[in-house]
Kinemage of the C-alpha trace (Angstrom):
@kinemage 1
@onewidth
@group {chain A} dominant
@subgroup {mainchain}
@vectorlist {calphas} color= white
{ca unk a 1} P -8.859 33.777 33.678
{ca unk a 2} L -12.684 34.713 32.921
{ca unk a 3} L -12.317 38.734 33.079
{ca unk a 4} L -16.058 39.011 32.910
{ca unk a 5} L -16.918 36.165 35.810
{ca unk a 6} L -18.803 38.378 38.394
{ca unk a 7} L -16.901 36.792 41.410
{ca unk a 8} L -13.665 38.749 40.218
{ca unk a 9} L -12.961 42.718 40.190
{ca unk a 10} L -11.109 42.957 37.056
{ca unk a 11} L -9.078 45.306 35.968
{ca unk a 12} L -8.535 46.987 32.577
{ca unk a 13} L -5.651 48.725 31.906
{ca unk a 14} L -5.194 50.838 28.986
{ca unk a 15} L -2.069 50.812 26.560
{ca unk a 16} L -2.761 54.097 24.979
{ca unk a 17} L -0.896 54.427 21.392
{ca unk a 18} L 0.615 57.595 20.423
{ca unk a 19} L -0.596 58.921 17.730
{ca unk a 20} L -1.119 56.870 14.397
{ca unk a 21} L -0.084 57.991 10.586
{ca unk a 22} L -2.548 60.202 9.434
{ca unk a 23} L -3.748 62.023 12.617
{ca unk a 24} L -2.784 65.638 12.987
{ca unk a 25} L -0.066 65.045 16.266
{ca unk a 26} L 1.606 61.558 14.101
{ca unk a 27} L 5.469 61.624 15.333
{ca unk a 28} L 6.531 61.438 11.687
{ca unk a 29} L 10.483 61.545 12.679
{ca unk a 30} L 9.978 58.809 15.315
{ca unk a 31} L 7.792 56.538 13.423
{ca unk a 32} L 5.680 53.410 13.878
{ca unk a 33} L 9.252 51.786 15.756
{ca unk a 34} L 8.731 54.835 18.487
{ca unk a 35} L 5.228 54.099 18.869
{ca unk a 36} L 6.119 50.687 19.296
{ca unk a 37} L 8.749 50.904 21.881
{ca unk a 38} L 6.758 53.391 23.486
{ca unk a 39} L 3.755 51.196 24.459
{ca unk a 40} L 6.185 48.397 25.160
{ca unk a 41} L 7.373 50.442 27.995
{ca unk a 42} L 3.309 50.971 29.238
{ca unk a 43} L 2.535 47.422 28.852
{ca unk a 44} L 5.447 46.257 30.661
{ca unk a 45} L 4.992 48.294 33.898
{ca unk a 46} L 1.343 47.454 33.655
{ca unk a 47} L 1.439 43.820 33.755
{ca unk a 48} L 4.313 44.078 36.475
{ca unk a 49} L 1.896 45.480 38.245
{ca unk a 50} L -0.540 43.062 38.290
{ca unk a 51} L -3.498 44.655 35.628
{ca unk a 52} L -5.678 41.896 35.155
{ca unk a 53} L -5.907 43.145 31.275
{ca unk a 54} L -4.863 45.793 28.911
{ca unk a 55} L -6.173 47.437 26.197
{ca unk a 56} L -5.222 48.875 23.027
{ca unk a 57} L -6.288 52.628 22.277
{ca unk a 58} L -5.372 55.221 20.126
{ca unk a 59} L -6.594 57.935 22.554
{ca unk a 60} L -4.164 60.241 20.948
{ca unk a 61} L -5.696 60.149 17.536
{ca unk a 62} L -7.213 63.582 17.999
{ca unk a 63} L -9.147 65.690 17.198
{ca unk a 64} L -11.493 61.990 16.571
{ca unk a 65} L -12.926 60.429 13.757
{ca unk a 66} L -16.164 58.275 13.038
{ca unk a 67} L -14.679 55.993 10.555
{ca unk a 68} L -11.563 54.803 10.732
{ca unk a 69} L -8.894 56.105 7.629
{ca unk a 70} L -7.169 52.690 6.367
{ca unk a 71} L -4.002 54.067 6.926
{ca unk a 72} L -4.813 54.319 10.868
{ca unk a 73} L -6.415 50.882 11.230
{ca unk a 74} L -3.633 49.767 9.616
{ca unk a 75} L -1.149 51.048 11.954
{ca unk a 76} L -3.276 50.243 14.841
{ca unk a 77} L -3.055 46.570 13.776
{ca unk a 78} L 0.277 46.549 13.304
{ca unk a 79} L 1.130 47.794 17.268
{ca unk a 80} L -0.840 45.063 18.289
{ca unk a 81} L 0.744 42.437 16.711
{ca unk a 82} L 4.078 43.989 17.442
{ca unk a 83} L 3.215 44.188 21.187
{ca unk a 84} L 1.074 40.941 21.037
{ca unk a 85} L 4.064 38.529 21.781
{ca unk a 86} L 4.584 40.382 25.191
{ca unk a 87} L 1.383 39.829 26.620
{ca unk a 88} L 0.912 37.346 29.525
{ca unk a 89} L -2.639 38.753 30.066
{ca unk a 90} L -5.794 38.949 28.103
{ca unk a 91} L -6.029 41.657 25.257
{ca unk a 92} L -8.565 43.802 23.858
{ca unk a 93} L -8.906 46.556 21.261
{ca unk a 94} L -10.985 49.830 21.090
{ca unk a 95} L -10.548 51.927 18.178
{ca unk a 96} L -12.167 55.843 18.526
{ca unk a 97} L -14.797 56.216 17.920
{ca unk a 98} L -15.491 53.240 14.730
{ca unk a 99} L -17.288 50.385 16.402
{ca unk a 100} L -16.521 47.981 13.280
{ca unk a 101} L -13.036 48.912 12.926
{ca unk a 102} L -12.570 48.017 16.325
{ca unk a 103} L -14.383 44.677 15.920
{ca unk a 104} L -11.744 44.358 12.432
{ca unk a 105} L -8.590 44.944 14.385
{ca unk a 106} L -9.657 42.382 17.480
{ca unk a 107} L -10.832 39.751 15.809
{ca unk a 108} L -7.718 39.842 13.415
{ca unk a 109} L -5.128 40.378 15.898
{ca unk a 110} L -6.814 37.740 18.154
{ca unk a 111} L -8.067 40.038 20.962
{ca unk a 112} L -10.202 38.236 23.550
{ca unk a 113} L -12.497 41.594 24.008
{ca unk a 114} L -13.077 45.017 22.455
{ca unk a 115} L -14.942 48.530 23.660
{ca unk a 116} L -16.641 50.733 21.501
{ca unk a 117} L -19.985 53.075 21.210
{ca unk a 118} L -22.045 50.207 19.471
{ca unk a 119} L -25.268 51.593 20.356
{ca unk a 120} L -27.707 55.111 20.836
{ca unk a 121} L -27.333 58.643 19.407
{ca unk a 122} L -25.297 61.247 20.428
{ca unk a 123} L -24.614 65.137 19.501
{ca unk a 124} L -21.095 65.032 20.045
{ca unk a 125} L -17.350 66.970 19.566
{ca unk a 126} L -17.364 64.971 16.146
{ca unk a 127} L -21.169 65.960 15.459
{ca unk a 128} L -23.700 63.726 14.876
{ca unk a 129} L -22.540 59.949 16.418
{ca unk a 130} L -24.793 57.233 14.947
{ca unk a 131} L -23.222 53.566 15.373
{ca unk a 132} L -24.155 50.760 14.145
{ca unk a 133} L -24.210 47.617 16.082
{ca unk a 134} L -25.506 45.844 13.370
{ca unk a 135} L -22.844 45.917 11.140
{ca unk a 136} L -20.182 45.451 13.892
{ca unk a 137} L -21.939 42.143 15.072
{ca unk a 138} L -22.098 40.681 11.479
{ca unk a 139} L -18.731 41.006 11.301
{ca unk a 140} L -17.395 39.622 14.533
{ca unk a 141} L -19.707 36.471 13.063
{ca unk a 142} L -18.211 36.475 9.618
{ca unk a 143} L -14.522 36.603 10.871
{ca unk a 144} L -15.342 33.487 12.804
{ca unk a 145} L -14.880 35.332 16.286
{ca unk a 146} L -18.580 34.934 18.081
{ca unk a 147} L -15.722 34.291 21.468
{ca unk a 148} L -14.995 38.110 21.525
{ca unk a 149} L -16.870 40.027 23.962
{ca unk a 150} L -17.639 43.169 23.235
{ca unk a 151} L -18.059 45.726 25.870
{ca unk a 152} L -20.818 48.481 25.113
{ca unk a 153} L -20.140 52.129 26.652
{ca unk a 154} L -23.596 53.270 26.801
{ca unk a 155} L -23.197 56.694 27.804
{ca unk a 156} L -20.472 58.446 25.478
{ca unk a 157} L -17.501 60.592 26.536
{ca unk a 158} L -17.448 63.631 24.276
{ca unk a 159} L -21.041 63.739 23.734
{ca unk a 160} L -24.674 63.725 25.356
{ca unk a 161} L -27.488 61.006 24.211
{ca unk a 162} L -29.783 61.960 22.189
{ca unk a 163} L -32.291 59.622 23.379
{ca unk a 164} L -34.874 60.769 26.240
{ca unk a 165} L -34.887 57.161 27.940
{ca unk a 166} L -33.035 56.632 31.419
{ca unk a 167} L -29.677 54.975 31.324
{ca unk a 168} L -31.035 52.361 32.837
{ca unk a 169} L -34.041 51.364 30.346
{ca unk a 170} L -31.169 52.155 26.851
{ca unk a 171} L -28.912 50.021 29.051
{ca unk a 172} L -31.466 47.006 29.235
{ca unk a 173} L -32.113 47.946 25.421
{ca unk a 174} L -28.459 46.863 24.929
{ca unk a 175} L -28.421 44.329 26.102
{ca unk a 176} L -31.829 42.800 24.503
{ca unk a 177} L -31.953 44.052 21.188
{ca unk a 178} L -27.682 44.152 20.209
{ca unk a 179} L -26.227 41.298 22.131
{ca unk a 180} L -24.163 43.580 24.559
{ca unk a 181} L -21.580 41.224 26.543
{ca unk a 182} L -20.641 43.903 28.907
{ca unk a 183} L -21.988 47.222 29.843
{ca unk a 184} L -19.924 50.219 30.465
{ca unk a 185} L -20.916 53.490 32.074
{ca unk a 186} L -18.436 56.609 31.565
{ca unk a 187} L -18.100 60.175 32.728
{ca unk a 188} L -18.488 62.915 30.463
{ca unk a 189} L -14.759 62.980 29.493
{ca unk a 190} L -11.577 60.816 29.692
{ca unk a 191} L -10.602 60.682 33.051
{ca unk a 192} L -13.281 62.059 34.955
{ca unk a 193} L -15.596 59.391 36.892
{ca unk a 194} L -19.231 58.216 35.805
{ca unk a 195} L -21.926 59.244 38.345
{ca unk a 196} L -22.793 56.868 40.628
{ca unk a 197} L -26.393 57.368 40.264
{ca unk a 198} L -25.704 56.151 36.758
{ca unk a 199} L -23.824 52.945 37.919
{ca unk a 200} L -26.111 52.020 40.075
{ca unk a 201} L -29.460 52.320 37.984
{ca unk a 202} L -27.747 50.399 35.373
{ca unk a 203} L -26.525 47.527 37.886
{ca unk a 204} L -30.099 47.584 39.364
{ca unk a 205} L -31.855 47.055 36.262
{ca unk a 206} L -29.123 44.543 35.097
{ca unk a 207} L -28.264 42.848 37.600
{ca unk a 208} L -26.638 39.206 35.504
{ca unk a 209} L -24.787 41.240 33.245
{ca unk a 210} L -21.149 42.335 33.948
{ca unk a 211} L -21.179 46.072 34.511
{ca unk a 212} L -17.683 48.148 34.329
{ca unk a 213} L -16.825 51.785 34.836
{ca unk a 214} L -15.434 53.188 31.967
{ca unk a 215} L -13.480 55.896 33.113
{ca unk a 216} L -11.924 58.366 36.390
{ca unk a 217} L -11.573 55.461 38.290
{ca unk a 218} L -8.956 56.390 40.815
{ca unk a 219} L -7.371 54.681 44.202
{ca unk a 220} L -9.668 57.685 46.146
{ca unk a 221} L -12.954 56.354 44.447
{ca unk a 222} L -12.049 52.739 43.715
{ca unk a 223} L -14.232 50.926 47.186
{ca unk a 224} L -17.389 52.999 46.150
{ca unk a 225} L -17.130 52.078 42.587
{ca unk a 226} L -16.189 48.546 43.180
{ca unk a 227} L -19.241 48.033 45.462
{ca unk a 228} L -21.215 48.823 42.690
{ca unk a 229} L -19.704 47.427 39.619
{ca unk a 230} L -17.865 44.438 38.384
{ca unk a 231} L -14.726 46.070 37.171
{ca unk a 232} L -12.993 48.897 35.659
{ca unk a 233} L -11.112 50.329 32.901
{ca unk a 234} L -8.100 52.632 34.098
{ca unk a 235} L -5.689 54.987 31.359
{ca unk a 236} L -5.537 58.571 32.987
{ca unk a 237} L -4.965 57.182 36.658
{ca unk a 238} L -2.217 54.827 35.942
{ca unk a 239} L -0.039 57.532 34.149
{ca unk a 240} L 2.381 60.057 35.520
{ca unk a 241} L 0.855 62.816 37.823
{ca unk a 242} L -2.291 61.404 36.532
{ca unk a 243} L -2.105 62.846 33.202
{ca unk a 244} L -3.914 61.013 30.388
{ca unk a 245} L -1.130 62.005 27.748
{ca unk a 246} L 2.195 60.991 30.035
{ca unk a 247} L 3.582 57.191 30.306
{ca unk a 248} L 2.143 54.814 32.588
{ca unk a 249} L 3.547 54.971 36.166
{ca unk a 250} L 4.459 51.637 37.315
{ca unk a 251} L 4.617 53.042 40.892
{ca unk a 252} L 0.694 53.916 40.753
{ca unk a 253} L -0.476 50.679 39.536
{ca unk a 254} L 1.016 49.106 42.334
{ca unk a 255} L -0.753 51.270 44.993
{ca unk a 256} L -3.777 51.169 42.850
{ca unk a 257} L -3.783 47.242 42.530
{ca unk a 258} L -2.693 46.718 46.266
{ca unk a 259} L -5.131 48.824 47.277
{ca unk a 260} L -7.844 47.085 44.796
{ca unk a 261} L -6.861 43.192 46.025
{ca unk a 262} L -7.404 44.409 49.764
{ca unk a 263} L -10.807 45.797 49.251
{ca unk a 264} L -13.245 43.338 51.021
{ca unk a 265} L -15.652 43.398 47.691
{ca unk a 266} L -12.348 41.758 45.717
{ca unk a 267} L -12.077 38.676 47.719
């Protein structure tokens, strides 16, 4: 299945990790097997509920960091491959907030996409967020991956751009000057929805390239957003009582998907 073709509404689903060794809320008594069996559990309601992907996170990683410690990209990798032998959908990898870490982990664990902040400027809860695309590009080319789309959130949860253009023009910018595959457009946190002024001045002025919402995409919203973009990427709805931090609830992906497939714009 091509999860960026433009015919298809694709779905996203994260597999968020507990936290990794290192990071402040680390279950040091349950260990790498708990985080393991943990987003086993996740991935196997999500797929039984028909997700057309998932994706690997480490959401719980907080507070975040801007470069990845070894010790958590290590760990990170090391879930994925554990988990990777389940999977009978597409994977992908997003790693907060390091754009080339994330680019490391997917291309080495054989991911067919990964998310990240590759682009723009942003005063943020971590301070002062400068990616660079650059650097992430050269080394999906050097590890032999130039297959692995990478999916560019352009407006950054956490934080507000520090650039005075529209979303629209830095959007287009993406695009043209850093080789963005996809586009994603968030809300200002996990969970909550992007504006649909946003989505729709980003489809508008790029209109050929595959536009997702990023986040607080819910089965109350899902016909408005899905009008507008191409897909989604769902965490927070698809847990239990919609909390971002609780396991995935395999009852609510199958509303949410049911609902999704009936939607005359996903035929």
């Amino acid at each position: 299945m091509d999860l960026f073709n433009r015919s298809h509404k694709t779905v996203i689903a994260m597999a968020h990790i507990g936290a990794l060794p290192g990071a402040p809320l680390y279950d040091a008594d349950g260990g790498m097997d708990r985080l393991i069996e943990n987003v086993i559990k996740d991935v196997e309601k999500l797929q039984d509920g028909g997700v057309d992907a998932i994706m690997f996170g480490n959401e719980n990683d907080r507070p975040y960091e801007l470069t990845a410690s070894v010790e958590s990209a290590i760990a990170m990798t090391a879930v994925v491959s554990a988990v990777k032998p389940l999977l009978k959908v597409p994977f992908g990898v997003n790693f907060l907030w390091d754009p080339y870490a994330t680019v490391a982990i997917a291309a080495t664990t054989g991911a067919s996409f990964a998310r990240e902040i590759f682009t723009g400027l942003f005063a943020s809860d971590m301070g002062l967020w400068e990616p660079n695309a650059a650097k992430a590009l050269r080394l999906r080319r050097q590890l032999g991956r130039p297959d692995l789309k990478l999916m560019f959130n352009i407006n950054a949860e956490f934080a507000d751009s520090l650039d005075t253009r529209s979303i629209a023009l830095r959007a287009k910018s993406a695009v043209f000057s850093s080789l963005a595959d996809v586009l994603l457009v968030s809300g200002p946190i996990t969970g909550q929805p992007a504006e649909m002024s946003n989505l729709k001045s980003v489809r508008d002025a790029m209109p050929d390239t595959p536009l997702f919402a990023n986040t607080g995409v819910n089965i109350d919203n899902v016909s408005d957003i899905m009008a507008i973009a191409d897909g989604c990427v769902i965490g927070t709805h698809f847990k239990v009582d919609g909390d971002t931090w609780k396991p995935v609830d395999g009852d609510r992906v199958h509303r949410f998907m049911d609902r999704l497939r009936g939607l005359p714009t996903a035929a």
